[in-house]
Structures are given as C-alpha cells and as structure tokens.
mmCIF file of the protein (N, C-alpha, C, O) and its ligand, coordinates in Angstrom:
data_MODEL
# 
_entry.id   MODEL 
# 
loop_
_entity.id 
_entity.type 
_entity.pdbx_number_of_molecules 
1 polymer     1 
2 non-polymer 1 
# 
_entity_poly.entity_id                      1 
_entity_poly.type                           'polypeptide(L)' 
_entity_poly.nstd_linkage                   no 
_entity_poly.nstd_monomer                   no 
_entity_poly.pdbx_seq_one_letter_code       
;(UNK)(UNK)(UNK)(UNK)(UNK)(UNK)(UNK)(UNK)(UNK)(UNK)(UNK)(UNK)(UNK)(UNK)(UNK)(UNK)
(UNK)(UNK)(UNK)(UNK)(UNK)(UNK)(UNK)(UNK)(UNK)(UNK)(UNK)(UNK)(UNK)(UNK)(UNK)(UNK)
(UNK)(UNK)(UNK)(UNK)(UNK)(UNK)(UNK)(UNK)(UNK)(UNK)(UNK)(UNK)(UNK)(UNK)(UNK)(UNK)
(UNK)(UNK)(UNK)(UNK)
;
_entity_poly.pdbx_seq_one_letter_code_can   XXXXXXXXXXXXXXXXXXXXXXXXXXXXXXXXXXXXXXXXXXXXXXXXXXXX 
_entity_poly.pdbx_strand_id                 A 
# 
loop_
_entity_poly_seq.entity_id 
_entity_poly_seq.num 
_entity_poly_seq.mon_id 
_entity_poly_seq.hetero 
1 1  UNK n 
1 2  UNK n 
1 3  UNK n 
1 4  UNK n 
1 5  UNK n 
1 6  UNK n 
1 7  UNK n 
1 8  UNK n 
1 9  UNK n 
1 10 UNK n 
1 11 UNK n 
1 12 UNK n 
1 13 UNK n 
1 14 UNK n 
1 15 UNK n 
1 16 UNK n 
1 17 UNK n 
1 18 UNK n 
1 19 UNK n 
1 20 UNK n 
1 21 UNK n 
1 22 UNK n 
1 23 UNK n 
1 24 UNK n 
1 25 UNK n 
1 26 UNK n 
1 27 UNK n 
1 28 UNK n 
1 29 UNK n 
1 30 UNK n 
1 31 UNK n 
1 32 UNK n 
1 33 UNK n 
1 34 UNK n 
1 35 UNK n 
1 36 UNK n 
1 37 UNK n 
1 38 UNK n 
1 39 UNK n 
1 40 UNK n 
1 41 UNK n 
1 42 UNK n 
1 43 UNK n 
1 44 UNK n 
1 45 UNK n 
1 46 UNK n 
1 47 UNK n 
1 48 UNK n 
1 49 UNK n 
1 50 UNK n 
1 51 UNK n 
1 52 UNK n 
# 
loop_
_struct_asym.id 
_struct_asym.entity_id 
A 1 
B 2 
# 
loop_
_chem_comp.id 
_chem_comp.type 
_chem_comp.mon_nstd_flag 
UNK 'L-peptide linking' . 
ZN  non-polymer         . 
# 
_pdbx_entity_nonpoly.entity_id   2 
_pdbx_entity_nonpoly.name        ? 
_pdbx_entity_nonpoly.comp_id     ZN 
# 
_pdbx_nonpoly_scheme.asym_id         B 
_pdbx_nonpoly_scheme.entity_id       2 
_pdbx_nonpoly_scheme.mon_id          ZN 
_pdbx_nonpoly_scheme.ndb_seq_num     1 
_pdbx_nonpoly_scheme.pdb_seq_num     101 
_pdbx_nonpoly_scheme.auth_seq_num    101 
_pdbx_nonpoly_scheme.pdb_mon_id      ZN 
_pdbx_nonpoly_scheme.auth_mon_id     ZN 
_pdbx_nonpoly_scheme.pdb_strand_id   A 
_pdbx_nonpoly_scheme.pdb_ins_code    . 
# 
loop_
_atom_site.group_PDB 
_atom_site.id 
_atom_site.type_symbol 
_atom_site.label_atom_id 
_atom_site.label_alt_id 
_atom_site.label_comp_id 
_atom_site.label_asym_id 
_atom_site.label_entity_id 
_atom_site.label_seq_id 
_atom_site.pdbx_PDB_ins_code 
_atom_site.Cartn_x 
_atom_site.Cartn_y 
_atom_site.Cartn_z 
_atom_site.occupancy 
_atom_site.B_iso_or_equiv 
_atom_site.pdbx_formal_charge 
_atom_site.auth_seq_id 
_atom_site.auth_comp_id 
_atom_site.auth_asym_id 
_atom_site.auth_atom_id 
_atom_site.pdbx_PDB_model_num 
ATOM   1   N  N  . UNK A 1 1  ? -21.433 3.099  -9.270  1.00 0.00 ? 1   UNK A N  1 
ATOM   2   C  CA . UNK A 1 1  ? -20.336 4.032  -9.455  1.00 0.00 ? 1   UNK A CA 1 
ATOM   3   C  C  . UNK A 1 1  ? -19.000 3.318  -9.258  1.00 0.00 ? 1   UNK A C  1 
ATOM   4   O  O  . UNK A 1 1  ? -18.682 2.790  -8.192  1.00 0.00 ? 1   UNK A O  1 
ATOM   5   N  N  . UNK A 1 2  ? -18.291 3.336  -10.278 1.00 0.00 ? 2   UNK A N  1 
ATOM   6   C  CA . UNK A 1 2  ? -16.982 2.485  -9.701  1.00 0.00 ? 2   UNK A CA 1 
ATOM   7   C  C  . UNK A 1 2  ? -15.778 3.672  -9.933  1.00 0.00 ? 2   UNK A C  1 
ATOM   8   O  O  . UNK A 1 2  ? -15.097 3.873  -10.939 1.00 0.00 ? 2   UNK A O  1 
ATOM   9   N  N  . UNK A 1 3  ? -15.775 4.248  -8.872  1.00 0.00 ? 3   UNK A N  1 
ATOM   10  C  CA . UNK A 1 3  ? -14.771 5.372  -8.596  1.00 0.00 ? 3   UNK A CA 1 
ATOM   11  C  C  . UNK A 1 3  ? -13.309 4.425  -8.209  1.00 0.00 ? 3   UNK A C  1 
ATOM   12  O  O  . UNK A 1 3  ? -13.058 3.760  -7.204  1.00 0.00 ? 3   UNK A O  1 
ATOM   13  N  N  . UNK A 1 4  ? -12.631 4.638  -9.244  1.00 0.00 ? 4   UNK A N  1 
ATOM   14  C  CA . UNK A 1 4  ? -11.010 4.246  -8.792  1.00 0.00 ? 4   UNK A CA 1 
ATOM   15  C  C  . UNK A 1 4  ? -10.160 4.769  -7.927  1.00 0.00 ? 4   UNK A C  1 
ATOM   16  O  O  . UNK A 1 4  ? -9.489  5.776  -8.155  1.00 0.00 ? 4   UNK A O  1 
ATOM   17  N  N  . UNK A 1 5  ? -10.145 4.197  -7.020  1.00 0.00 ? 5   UNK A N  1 
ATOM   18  C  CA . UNK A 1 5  ? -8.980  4.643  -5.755  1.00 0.00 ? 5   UNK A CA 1 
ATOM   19  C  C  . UNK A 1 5  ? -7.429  4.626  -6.148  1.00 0.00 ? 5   UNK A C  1 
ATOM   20  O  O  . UNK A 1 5  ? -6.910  3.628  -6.648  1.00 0.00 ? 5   UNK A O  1 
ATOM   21  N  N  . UNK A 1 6  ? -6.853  5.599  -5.931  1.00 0.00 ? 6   UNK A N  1 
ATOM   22  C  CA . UNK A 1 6  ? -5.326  5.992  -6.161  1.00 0.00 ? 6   UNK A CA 1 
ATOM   23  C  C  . UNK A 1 6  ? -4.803  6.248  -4.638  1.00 0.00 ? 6   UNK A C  1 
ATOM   24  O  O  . UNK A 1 6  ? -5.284  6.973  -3.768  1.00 0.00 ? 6   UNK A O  1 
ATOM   25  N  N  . UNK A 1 7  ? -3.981  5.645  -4.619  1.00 0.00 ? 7   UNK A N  1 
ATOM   26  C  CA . UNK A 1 7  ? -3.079  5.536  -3.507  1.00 0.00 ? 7   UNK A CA 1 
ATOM   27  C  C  . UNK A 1 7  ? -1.668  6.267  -3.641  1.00 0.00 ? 7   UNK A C  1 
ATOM   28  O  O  . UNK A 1 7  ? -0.965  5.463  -4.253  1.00 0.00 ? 7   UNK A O  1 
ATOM   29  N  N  . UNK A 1 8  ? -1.144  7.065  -3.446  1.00 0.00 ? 8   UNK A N  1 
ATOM   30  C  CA . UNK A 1 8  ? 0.634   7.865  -3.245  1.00 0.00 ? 8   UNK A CA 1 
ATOM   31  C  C  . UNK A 1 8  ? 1.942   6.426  -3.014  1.00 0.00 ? 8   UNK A C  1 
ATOM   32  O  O  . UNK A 1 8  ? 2.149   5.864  -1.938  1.00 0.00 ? 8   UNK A O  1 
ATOM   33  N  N  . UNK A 1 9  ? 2.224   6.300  -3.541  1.00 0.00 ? 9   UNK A N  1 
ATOM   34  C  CA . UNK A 1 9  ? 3.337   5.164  -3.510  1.00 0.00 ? 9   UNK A CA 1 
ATOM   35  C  C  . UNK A 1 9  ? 3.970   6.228  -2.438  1.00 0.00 ? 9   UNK A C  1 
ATOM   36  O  O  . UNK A 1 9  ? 4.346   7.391  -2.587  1.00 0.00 ? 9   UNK A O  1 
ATOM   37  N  N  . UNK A 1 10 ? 3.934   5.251  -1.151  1.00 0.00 ? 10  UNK A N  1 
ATOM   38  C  CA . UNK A 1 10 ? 5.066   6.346  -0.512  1.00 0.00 ? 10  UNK A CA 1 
ATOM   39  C  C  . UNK A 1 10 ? 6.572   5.959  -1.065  1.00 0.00 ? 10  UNK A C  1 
ATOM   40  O  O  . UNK A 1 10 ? 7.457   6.775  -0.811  1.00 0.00 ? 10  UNK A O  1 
ATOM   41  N  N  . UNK A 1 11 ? 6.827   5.099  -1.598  1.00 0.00 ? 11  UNK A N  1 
ATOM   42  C  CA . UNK A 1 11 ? 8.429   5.014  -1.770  1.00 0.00 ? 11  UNK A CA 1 
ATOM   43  C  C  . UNK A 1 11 ? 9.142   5.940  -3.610  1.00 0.00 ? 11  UNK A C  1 
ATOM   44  O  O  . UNK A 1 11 ? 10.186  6.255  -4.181  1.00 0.00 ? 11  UNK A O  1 
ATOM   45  N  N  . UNK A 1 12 ? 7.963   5.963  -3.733  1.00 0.00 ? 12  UNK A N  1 
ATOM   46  C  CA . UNK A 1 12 ? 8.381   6.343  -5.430  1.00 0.00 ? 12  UNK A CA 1 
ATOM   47  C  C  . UNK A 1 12 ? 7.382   7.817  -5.613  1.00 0.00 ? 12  UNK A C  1 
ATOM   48  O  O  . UNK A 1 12 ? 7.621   8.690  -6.447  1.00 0.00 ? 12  UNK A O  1 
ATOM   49  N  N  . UNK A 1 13 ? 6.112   7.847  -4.525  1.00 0.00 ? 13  UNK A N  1 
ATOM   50  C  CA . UNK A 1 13 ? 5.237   9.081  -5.032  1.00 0.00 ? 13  UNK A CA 1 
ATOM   51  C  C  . UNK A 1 13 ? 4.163   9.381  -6.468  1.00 0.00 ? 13  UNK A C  1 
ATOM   52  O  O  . UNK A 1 13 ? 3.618   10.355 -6.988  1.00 0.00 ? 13  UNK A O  1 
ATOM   53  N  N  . UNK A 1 14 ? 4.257   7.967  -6.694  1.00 0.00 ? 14  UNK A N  1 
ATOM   54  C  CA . UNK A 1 14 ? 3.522   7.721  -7.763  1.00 0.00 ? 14  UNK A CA 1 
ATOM   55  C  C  . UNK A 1 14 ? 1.621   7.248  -7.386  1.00 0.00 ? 14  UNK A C  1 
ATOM   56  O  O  . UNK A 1 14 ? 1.108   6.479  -6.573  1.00 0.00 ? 14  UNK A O  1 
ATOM   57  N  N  . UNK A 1 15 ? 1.039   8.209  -8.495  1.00 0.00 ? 15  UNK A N  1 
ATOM   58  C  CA . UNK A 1 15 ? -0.097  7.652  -8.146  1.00 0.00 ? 15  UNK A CA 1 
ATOM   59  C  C  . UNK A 1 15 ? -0.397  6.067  -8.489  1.00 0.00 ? 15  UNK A C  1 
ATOM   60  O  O  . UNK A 1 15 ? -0.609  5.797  -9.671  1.00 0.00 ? 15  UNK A O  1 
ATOM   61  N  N  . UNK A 1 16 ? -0.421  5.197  -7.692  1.00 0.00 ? 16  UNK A N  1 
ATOM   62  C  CA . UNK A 1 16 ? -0.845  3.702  -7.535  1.00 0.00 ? 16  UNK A CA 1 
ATOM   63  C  C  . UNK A 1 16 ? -2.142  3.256  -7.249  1.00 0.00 ? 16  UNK A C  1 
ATOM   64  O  O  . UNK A 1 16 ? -2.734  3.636  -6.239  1.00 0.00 ? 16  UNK A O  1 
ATOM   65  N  N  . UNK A 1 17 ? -2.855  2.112  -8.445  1.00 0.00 ? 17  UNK A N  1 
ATOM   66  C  CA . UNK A 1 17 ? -3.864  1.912  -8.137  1.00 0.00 ? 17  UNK A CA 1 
ATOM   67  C  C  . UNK A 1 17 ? -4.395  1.238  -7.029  1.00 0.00 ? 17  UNK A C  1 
ATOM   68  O  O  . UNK A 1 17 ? -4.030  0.062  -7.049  1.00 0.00 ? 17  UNK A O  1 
ATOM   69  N  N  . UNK A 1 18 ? -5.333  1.590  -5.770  1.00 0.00 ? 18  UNK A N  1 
ATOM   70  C  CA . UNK A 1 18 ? -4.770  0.838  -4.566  1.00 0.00 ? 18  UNK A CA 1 
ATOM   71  C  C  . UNK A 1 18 ? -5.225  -0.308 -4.604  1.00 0.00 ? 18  UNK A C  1 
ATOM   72  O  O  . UNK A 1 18 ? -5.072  -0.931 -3.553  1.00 0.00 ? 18  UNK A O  1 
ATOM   73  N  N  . UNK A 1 19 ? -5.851  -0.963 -5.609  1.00 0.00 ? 19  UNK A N  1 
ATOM   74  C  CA . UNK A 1 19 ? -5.721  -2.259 -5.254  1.00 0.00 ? 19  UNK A CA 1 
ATOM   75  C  C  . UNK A 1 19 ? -4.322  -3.000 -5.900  1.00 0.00 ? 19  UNK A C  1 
ATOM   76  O  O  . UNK A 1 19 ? -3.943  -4.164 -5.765  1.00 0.00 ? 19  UNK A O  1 
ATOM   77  N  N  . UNK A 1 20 ? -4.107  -2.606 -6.162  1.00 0.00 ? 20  UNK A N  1 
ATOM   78  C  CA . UNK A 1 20 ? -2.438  -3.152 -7.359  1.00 0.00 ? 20  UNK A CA 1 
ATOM   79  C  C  . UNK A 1 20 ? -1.776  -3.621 -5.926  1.00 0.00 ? 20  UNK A C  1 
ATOM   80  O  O  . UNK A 1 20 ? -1.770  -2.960 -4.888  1.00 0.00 ? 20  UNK A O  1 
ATOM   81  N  N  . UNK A 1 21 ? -1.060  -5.304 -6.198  1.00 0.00 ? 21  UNK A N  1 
ATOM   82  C  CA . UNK A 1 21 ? -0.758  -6.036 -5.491  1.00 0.00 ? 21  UNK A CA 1 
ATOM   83  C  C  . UNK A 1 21 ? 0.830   -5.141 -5.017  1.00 0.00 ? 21  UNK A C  1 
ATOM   84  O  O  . UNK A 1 21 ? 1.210   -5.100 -3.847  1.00 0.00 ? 21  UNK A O  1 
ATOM   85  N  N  . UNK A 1 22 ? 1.515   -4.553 -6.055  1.00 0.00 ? 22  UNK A N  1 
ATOM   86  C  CA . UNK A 1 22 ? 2.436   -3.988 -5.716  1.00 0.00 ? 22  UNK A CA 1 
ATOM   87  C  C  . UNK A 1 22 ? 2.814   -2.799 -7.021  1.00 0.00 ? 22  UNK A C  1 
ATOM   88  O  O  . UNK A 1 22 ? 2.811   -2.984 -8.238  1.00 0.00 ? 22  UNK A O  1 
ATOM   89  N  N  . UNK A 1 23 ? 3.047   -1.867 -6.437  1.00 0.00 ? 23  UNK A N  1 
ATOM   90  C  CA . UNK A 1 23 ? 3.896   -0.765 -7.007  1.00 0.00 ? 23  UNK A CA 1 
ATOM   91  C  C  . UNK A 1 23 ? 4.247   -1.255 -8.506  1.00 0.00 ? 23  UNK A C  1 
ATOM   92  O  O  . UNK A 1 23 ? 5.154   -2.012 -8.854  1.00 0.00 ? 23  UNK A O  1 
ATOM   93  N  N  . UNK A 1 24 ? 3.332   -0.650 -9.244  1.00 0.00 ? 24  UNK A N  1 
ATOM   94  C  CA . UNK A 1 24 ? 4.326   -0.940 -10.963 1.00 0.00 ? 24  UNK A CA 1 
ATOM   95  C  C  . UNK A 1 24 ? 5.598   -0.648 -10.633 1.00 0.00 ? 24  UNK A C  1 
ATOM   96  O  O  . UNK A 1 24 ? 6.479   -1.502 -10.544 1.00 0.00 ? 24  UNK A O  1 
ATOM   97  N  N  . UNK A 1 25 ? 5.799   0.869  -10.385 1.00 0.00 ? 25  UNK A N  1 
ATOM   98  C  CA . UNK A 1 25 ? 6.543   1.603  -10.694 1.00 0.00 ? 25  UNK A CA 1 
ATOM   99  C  C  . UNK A 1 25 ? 8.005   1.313  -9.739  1.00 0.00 ? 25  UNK A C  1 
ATOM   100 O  O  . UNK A 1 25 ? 9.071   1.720  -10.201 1.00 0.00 ? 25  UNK A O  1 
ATOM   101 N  N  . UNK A 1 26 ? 7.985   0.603  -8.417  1.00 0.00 ? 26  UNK A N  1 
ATOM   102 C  CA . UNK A 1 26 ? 9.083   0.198  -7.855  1.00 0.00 ? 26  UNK A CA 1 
ATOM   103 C  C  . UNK A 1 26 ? 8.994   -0.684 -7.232  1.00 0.00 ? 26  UNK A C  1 
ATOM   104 O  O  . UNK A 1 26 ? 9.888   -1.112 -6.502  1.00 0.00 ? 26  UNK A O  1 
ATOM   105 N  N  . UNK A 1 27 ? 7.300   -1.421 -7.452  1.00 0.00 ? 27  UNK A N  1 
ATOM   106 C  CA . UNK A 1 27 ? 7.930   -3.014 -6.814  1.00 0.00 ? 27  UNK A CA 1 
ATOM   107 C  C  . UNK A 1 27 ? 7.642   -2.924 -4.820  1.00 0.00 ? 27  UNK A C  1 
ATOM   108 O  O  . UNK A 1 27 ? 7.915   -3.845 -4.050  1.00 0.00 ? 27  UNK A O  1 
ATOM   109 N  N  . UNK A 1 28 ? 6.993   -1.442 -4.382  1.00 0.00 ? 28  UNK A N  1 
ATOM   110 C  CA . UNK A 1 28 ? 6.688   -1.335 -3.650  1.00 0.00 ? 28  UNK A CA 1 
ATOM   111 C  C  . UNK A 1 28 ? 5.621   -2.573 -3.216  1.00 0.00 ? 28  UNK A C  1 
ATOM   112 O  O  . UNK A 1 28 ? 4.958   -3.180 -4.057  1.00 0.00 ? 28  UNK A O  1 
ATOM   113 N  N  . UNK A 1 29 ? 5.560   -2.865 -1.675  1.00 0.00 ? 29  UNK A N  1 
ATOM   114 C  CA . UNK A 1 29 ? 4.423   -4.115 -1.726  1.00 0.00 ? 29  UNK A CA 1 
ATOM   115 C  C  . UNK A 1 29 ? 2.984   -2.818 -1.006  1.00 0.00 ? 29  UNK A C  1 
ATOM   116 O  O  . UNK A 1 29 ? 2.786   -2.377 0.126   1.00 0.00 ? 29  UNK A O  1 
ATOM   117 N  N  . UNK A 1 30 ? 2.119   -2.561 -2.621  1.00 0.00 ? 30  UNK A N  1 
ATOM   118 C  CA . UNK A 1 30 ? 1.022   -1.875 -2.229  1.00 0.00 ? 30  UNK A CA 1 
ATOM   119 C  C  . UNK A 1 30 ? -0.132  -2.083 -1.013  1.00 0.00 ? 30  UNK A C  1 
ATOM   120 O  O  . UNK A 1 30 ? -0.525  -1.374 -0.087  1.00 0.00 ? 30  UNK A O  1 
ATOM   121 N  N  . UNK A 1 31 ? -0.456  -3.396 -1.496  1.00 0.00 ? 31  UNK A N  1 
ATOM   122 C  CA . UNK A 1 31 ? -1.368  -4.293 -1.010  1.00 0.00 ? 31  UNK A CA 1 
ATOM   123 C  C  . UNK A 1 31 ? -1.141  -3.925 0.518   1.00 0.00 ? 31  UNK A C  1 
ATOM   124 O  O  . UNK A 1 31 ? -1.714  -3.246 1.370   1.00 0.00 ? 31  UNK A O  1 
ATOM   125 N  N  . UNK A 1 32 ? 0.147   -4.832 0.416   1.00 0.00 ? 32  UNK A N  1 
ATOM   126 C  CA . UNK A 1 32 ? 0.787   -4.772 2.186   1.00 0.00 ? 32  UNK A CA 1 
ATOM   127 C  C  . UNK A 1 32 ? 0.503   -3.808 3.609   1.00 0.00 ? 32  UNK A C  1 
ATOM   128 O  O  . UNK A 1 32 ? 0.343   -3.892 4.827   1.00 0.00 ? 32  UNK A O  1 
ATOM   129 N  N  . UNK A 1 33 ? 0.583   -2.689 2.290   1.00 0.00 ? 33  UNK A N  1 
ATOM   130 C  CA . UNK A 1 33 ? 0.855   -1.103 2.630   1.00 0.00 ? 33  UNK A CA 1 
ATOM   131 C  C  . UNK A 1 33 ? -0.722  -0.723 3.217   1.00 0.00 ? 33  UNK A C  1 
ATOM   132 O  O  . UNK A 1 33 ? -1.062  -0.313 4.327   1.00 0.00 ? 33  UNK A O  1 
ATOM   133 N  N  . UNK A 1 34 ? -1.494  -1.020 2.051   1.00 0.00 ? 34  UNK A N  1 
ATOM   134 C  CA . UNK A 1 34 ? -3.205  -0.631 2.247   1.00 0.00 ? 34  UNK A CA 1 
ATOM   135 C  C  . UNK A 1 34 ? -3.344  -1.461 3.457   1.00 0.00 ? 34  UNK A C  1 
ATOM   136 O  O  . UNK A 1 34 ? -3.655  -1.013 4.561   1.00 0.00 ? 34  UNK A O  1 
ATOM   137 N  N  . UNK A 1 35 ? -3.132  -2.520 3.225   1.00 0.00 ? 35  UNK A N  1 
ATOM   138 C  CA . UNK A 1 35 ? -3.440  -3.203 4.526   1.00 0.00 ? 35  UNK A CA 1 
ATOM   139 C  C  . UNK A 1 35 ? -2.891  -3.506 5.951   1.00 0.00 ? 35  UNK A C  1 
ATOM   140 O  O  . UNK A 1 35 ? -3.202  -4.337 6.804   1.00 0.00 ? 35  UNK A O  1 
ATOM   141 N  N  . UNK A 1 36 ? -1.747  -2.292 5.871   1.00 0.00 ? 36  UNK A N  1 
ATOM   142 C  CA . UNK A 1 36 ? -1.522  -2.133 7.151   1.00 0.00 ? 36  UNK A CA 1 
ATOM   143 C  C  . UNK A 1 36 ? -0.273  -3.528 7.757   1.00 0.00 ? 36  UNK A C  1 
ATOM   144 O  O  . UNK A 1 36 ? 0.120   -3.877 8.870   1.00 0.00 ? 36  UNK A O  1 
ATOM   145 N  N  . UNK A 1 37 ? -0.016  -3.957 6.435   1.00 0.00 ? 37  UNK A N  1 
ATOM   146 C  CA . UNK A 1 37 ? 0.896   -5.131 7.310   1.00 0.00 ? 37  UNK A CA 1 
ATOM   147 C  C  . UNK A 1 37 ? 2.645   -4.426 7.089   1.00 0.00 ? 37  UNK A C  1 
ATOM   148 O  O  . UNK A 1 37 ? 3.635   -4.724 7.758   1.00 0.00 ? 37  UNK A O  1 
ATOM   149 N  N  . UNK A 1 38 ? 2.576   -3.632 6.163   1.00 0.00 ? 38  UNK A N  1 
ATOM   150 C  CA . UNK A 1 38 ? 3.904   -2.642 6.166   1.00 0.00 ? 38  UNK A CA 1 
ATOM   151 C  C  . UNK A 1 38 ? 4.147   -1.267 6.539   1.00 0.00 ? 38  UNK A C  1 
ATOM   152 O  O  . UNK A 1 38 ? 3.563   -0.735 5.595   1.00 0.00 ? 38  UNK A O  1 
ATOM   153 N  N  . UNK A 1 39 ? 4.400   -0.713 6.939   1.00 0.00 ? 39  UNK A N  1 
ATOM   154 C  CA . UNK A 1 39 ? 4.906   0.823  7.232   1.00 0.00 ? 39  UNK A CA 1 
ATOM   155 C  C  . UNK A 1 39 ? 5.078   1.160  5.742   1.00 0.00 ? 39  UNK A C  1 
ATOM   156 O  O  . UNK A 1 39 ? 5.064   0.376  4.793   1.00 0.00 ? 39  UNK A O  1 
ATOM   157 N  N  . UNK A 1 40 ? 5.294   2.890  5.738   1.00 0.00 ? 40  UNK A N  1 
ATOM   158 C  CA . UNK A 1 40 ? 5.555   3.546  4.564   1.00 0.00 ? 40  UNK A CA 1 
ATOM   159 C  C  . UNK A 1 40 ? 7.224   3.216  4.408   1.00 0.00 ? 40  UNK A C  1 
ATOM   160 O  O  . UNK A 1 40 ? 7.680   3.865  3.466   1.00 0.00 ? 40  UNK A O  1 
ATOM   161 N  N  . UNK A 1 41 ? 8.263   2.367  5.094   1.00 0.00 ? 41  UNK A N  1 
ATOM   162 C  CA . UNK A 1 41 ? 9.089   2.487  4.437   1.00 0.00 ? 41  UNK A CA 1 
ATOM   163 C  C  . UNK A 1 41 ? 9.349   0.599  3.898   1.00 0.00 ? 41  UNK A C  1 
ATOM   164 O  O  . UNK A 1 41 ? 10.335  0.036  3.420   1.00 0.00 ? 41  UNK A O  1 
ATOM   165 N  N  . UNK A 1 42 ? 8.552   0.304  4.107   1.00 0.00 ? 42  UNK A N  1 
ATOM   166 C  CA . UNK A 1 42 ? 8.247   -1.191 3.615   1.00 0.00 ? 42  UNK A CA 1 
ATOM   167 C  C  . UNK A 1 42 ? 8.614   -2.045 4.574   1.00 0.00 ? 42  UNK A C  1 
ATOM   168 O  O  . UNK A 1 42 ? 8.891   -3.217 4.316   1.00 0.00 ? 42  UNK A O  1 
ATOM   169 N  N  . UNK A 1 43 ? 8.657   -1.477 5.934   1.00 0.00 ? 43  UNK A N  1 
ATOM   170 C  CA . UNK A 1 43 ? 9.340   -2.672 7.397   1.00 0.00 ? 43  UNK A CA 1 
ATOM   171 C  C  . UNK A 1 43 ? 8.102   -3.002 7.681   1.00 0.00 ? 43  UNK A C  1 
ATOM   172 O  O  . UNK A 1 43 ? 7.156   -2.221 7.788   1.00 0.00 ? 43  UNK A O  1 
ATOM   173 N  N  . UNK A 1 44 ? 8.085   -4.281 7.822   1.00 0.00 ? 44  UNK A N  1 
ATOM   174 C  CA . UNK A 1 44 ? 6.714   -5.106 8.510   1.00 0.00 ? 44  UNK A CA 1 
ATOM   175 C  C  . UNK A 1 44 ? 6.297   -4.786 9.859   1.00 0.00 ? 44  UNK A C  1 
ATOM   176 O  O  . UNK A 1 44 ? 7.066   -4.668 10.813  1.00 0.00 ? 44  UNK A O  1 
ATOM   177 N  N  . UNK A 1 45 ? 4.828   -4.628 9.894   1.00 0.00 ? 45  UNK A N  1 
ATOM   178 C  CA . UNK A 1 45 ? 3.997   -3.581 11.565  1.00 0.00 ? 45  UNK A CA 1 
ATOM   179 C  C  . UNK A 1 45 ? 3.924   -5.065 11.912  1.00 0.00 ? 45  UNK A C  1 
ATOM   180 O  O  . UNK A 1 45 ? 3.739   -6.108 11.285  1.00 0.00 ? 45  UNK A O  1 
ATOM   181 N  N  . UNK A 1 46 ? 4.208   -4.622 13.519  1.00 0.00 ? 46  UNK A N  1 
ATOM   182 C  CA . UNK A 1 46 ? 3.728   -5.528 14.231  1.00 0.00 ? 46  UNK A CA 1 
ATOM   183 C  C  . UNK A 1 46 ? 2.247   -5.284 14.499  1.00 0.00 ? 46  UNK A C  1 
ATOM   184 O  O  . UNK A 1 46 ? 1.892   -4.115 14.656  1.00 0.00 ? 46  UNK A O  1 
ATOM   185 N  N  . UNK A 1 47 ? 1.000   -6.636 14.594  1.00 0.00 ? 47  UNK A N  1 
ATOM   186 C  CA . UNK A 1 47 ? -0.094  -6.480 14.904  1.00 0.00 ? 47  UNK A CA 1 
ATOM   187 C  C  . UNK A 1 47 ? -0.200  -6.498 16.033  1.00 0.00 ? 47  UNK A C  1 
ATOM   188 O  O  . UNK A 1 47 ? -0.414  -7.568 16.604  1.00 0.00 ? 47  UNK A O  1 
ATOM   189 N  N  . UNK A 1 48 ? -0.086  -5.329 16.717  1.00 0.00 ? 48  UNK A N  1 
ATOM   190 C  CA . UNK A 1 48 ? -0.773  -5.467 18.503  1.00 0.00 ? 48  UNK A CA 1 
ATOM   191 C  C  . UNK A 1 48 ? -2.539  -4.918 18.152  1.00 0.00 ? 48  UNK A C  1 
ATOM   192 O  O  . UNK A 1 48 ? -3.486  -5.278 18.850  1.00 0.00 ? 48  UNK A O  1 
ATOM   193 N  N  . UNK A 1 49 ? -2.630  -4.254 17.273  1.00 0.00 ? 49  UNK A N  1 
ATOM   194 C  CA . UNK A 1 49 ? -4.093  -3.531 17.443  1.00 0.00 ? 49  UNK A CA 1 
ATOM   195 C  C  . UNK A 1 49 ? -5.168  -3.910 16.081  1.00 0.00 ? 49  UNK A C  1 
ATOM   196 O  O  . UNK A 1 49 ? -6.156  -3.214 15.851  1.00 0.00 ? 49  UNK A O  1 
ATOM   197 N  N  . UNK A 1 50 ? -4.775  -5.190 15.192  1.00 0.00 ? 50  UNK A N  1 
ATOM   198 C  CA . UNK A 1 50 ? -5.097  -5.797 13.999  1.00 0.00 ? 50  UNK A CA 1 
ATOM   199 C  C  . UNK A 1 50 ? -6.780  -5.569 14.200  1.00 0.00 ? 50  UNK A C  1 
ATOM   200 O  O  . UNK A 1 50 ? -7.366  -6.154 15.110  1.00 0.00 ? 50  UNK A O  1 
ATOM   201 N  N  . UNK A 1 51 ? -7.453  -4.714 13.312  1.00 0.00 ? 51  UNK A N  1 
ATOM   202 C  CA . UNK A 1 51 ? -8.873  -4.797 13.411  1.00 0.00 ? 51  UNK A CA 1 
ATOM   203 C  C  . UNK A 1 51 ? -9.078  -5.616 12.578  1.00 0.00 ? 51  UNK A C  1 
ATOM   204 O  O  . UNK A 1 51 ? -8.225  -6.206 11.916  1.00 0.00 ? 51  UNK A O  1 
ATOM   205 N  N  . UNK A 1 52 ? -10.820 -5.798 12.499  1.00 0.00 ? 52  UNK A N  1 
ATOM   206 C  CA . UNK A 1 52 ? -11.524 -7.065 11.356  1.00 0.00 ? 52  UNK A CA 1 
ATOM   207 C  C  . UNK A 1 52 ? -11.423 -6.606 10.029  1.00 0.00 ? 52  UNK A C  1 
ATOM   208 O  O  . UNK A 1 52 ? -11.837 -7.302 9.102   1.00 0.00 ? 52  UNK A O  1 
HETATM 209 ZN ZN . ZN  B 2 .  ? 6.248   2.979  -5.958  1.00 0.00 2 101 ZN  A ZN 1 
# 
C-alpha cells in the first residue's frame, strides 16, 4: 500500500508532500519541520530530548 502522506505547510497551509525536502509552495524547510529540527515558524529546536 503506498498511501501518500500530506503534511499542512504551517507557513503557507498548503497541503505538502511530507517527504518534499521543502515547501514547493514557499520554500518552507519541510523535511526540517517533519523532523523536528524546526518549529512551525521555521526557528531551529534545540535538541535536549532528540529520540532515535
Ligand atoms: Zn509552505
């Protein structure tokens, strides 16, 4: 089954494919986002609690 995951661009509200390295639509850094290394307003998280 290869069910495509859509992700909410939080900066634009666009459905984004979540693996898409970044935001067609504004250049948002998606990836980043899925993976927890950016906040929804694109400021970099600090890793105090980084799981595997
Ligand atoms: Zn966007």
């Amino acid at each position: 089954m290869n069910e495509t995951e859509y992700i909410v661009c939080p900066r634009c509200k666009q459905e984004v494919f979540k693996e898409a390295i970044v935001c067609p639509f504004c250049k948002f850094g998606i990836l980043a986002y899925v993976n927890g290394d950016i906040d929804k307003n694109g400021d970099a998280v600090k890793k105090l609690n980084k799981k595997k």
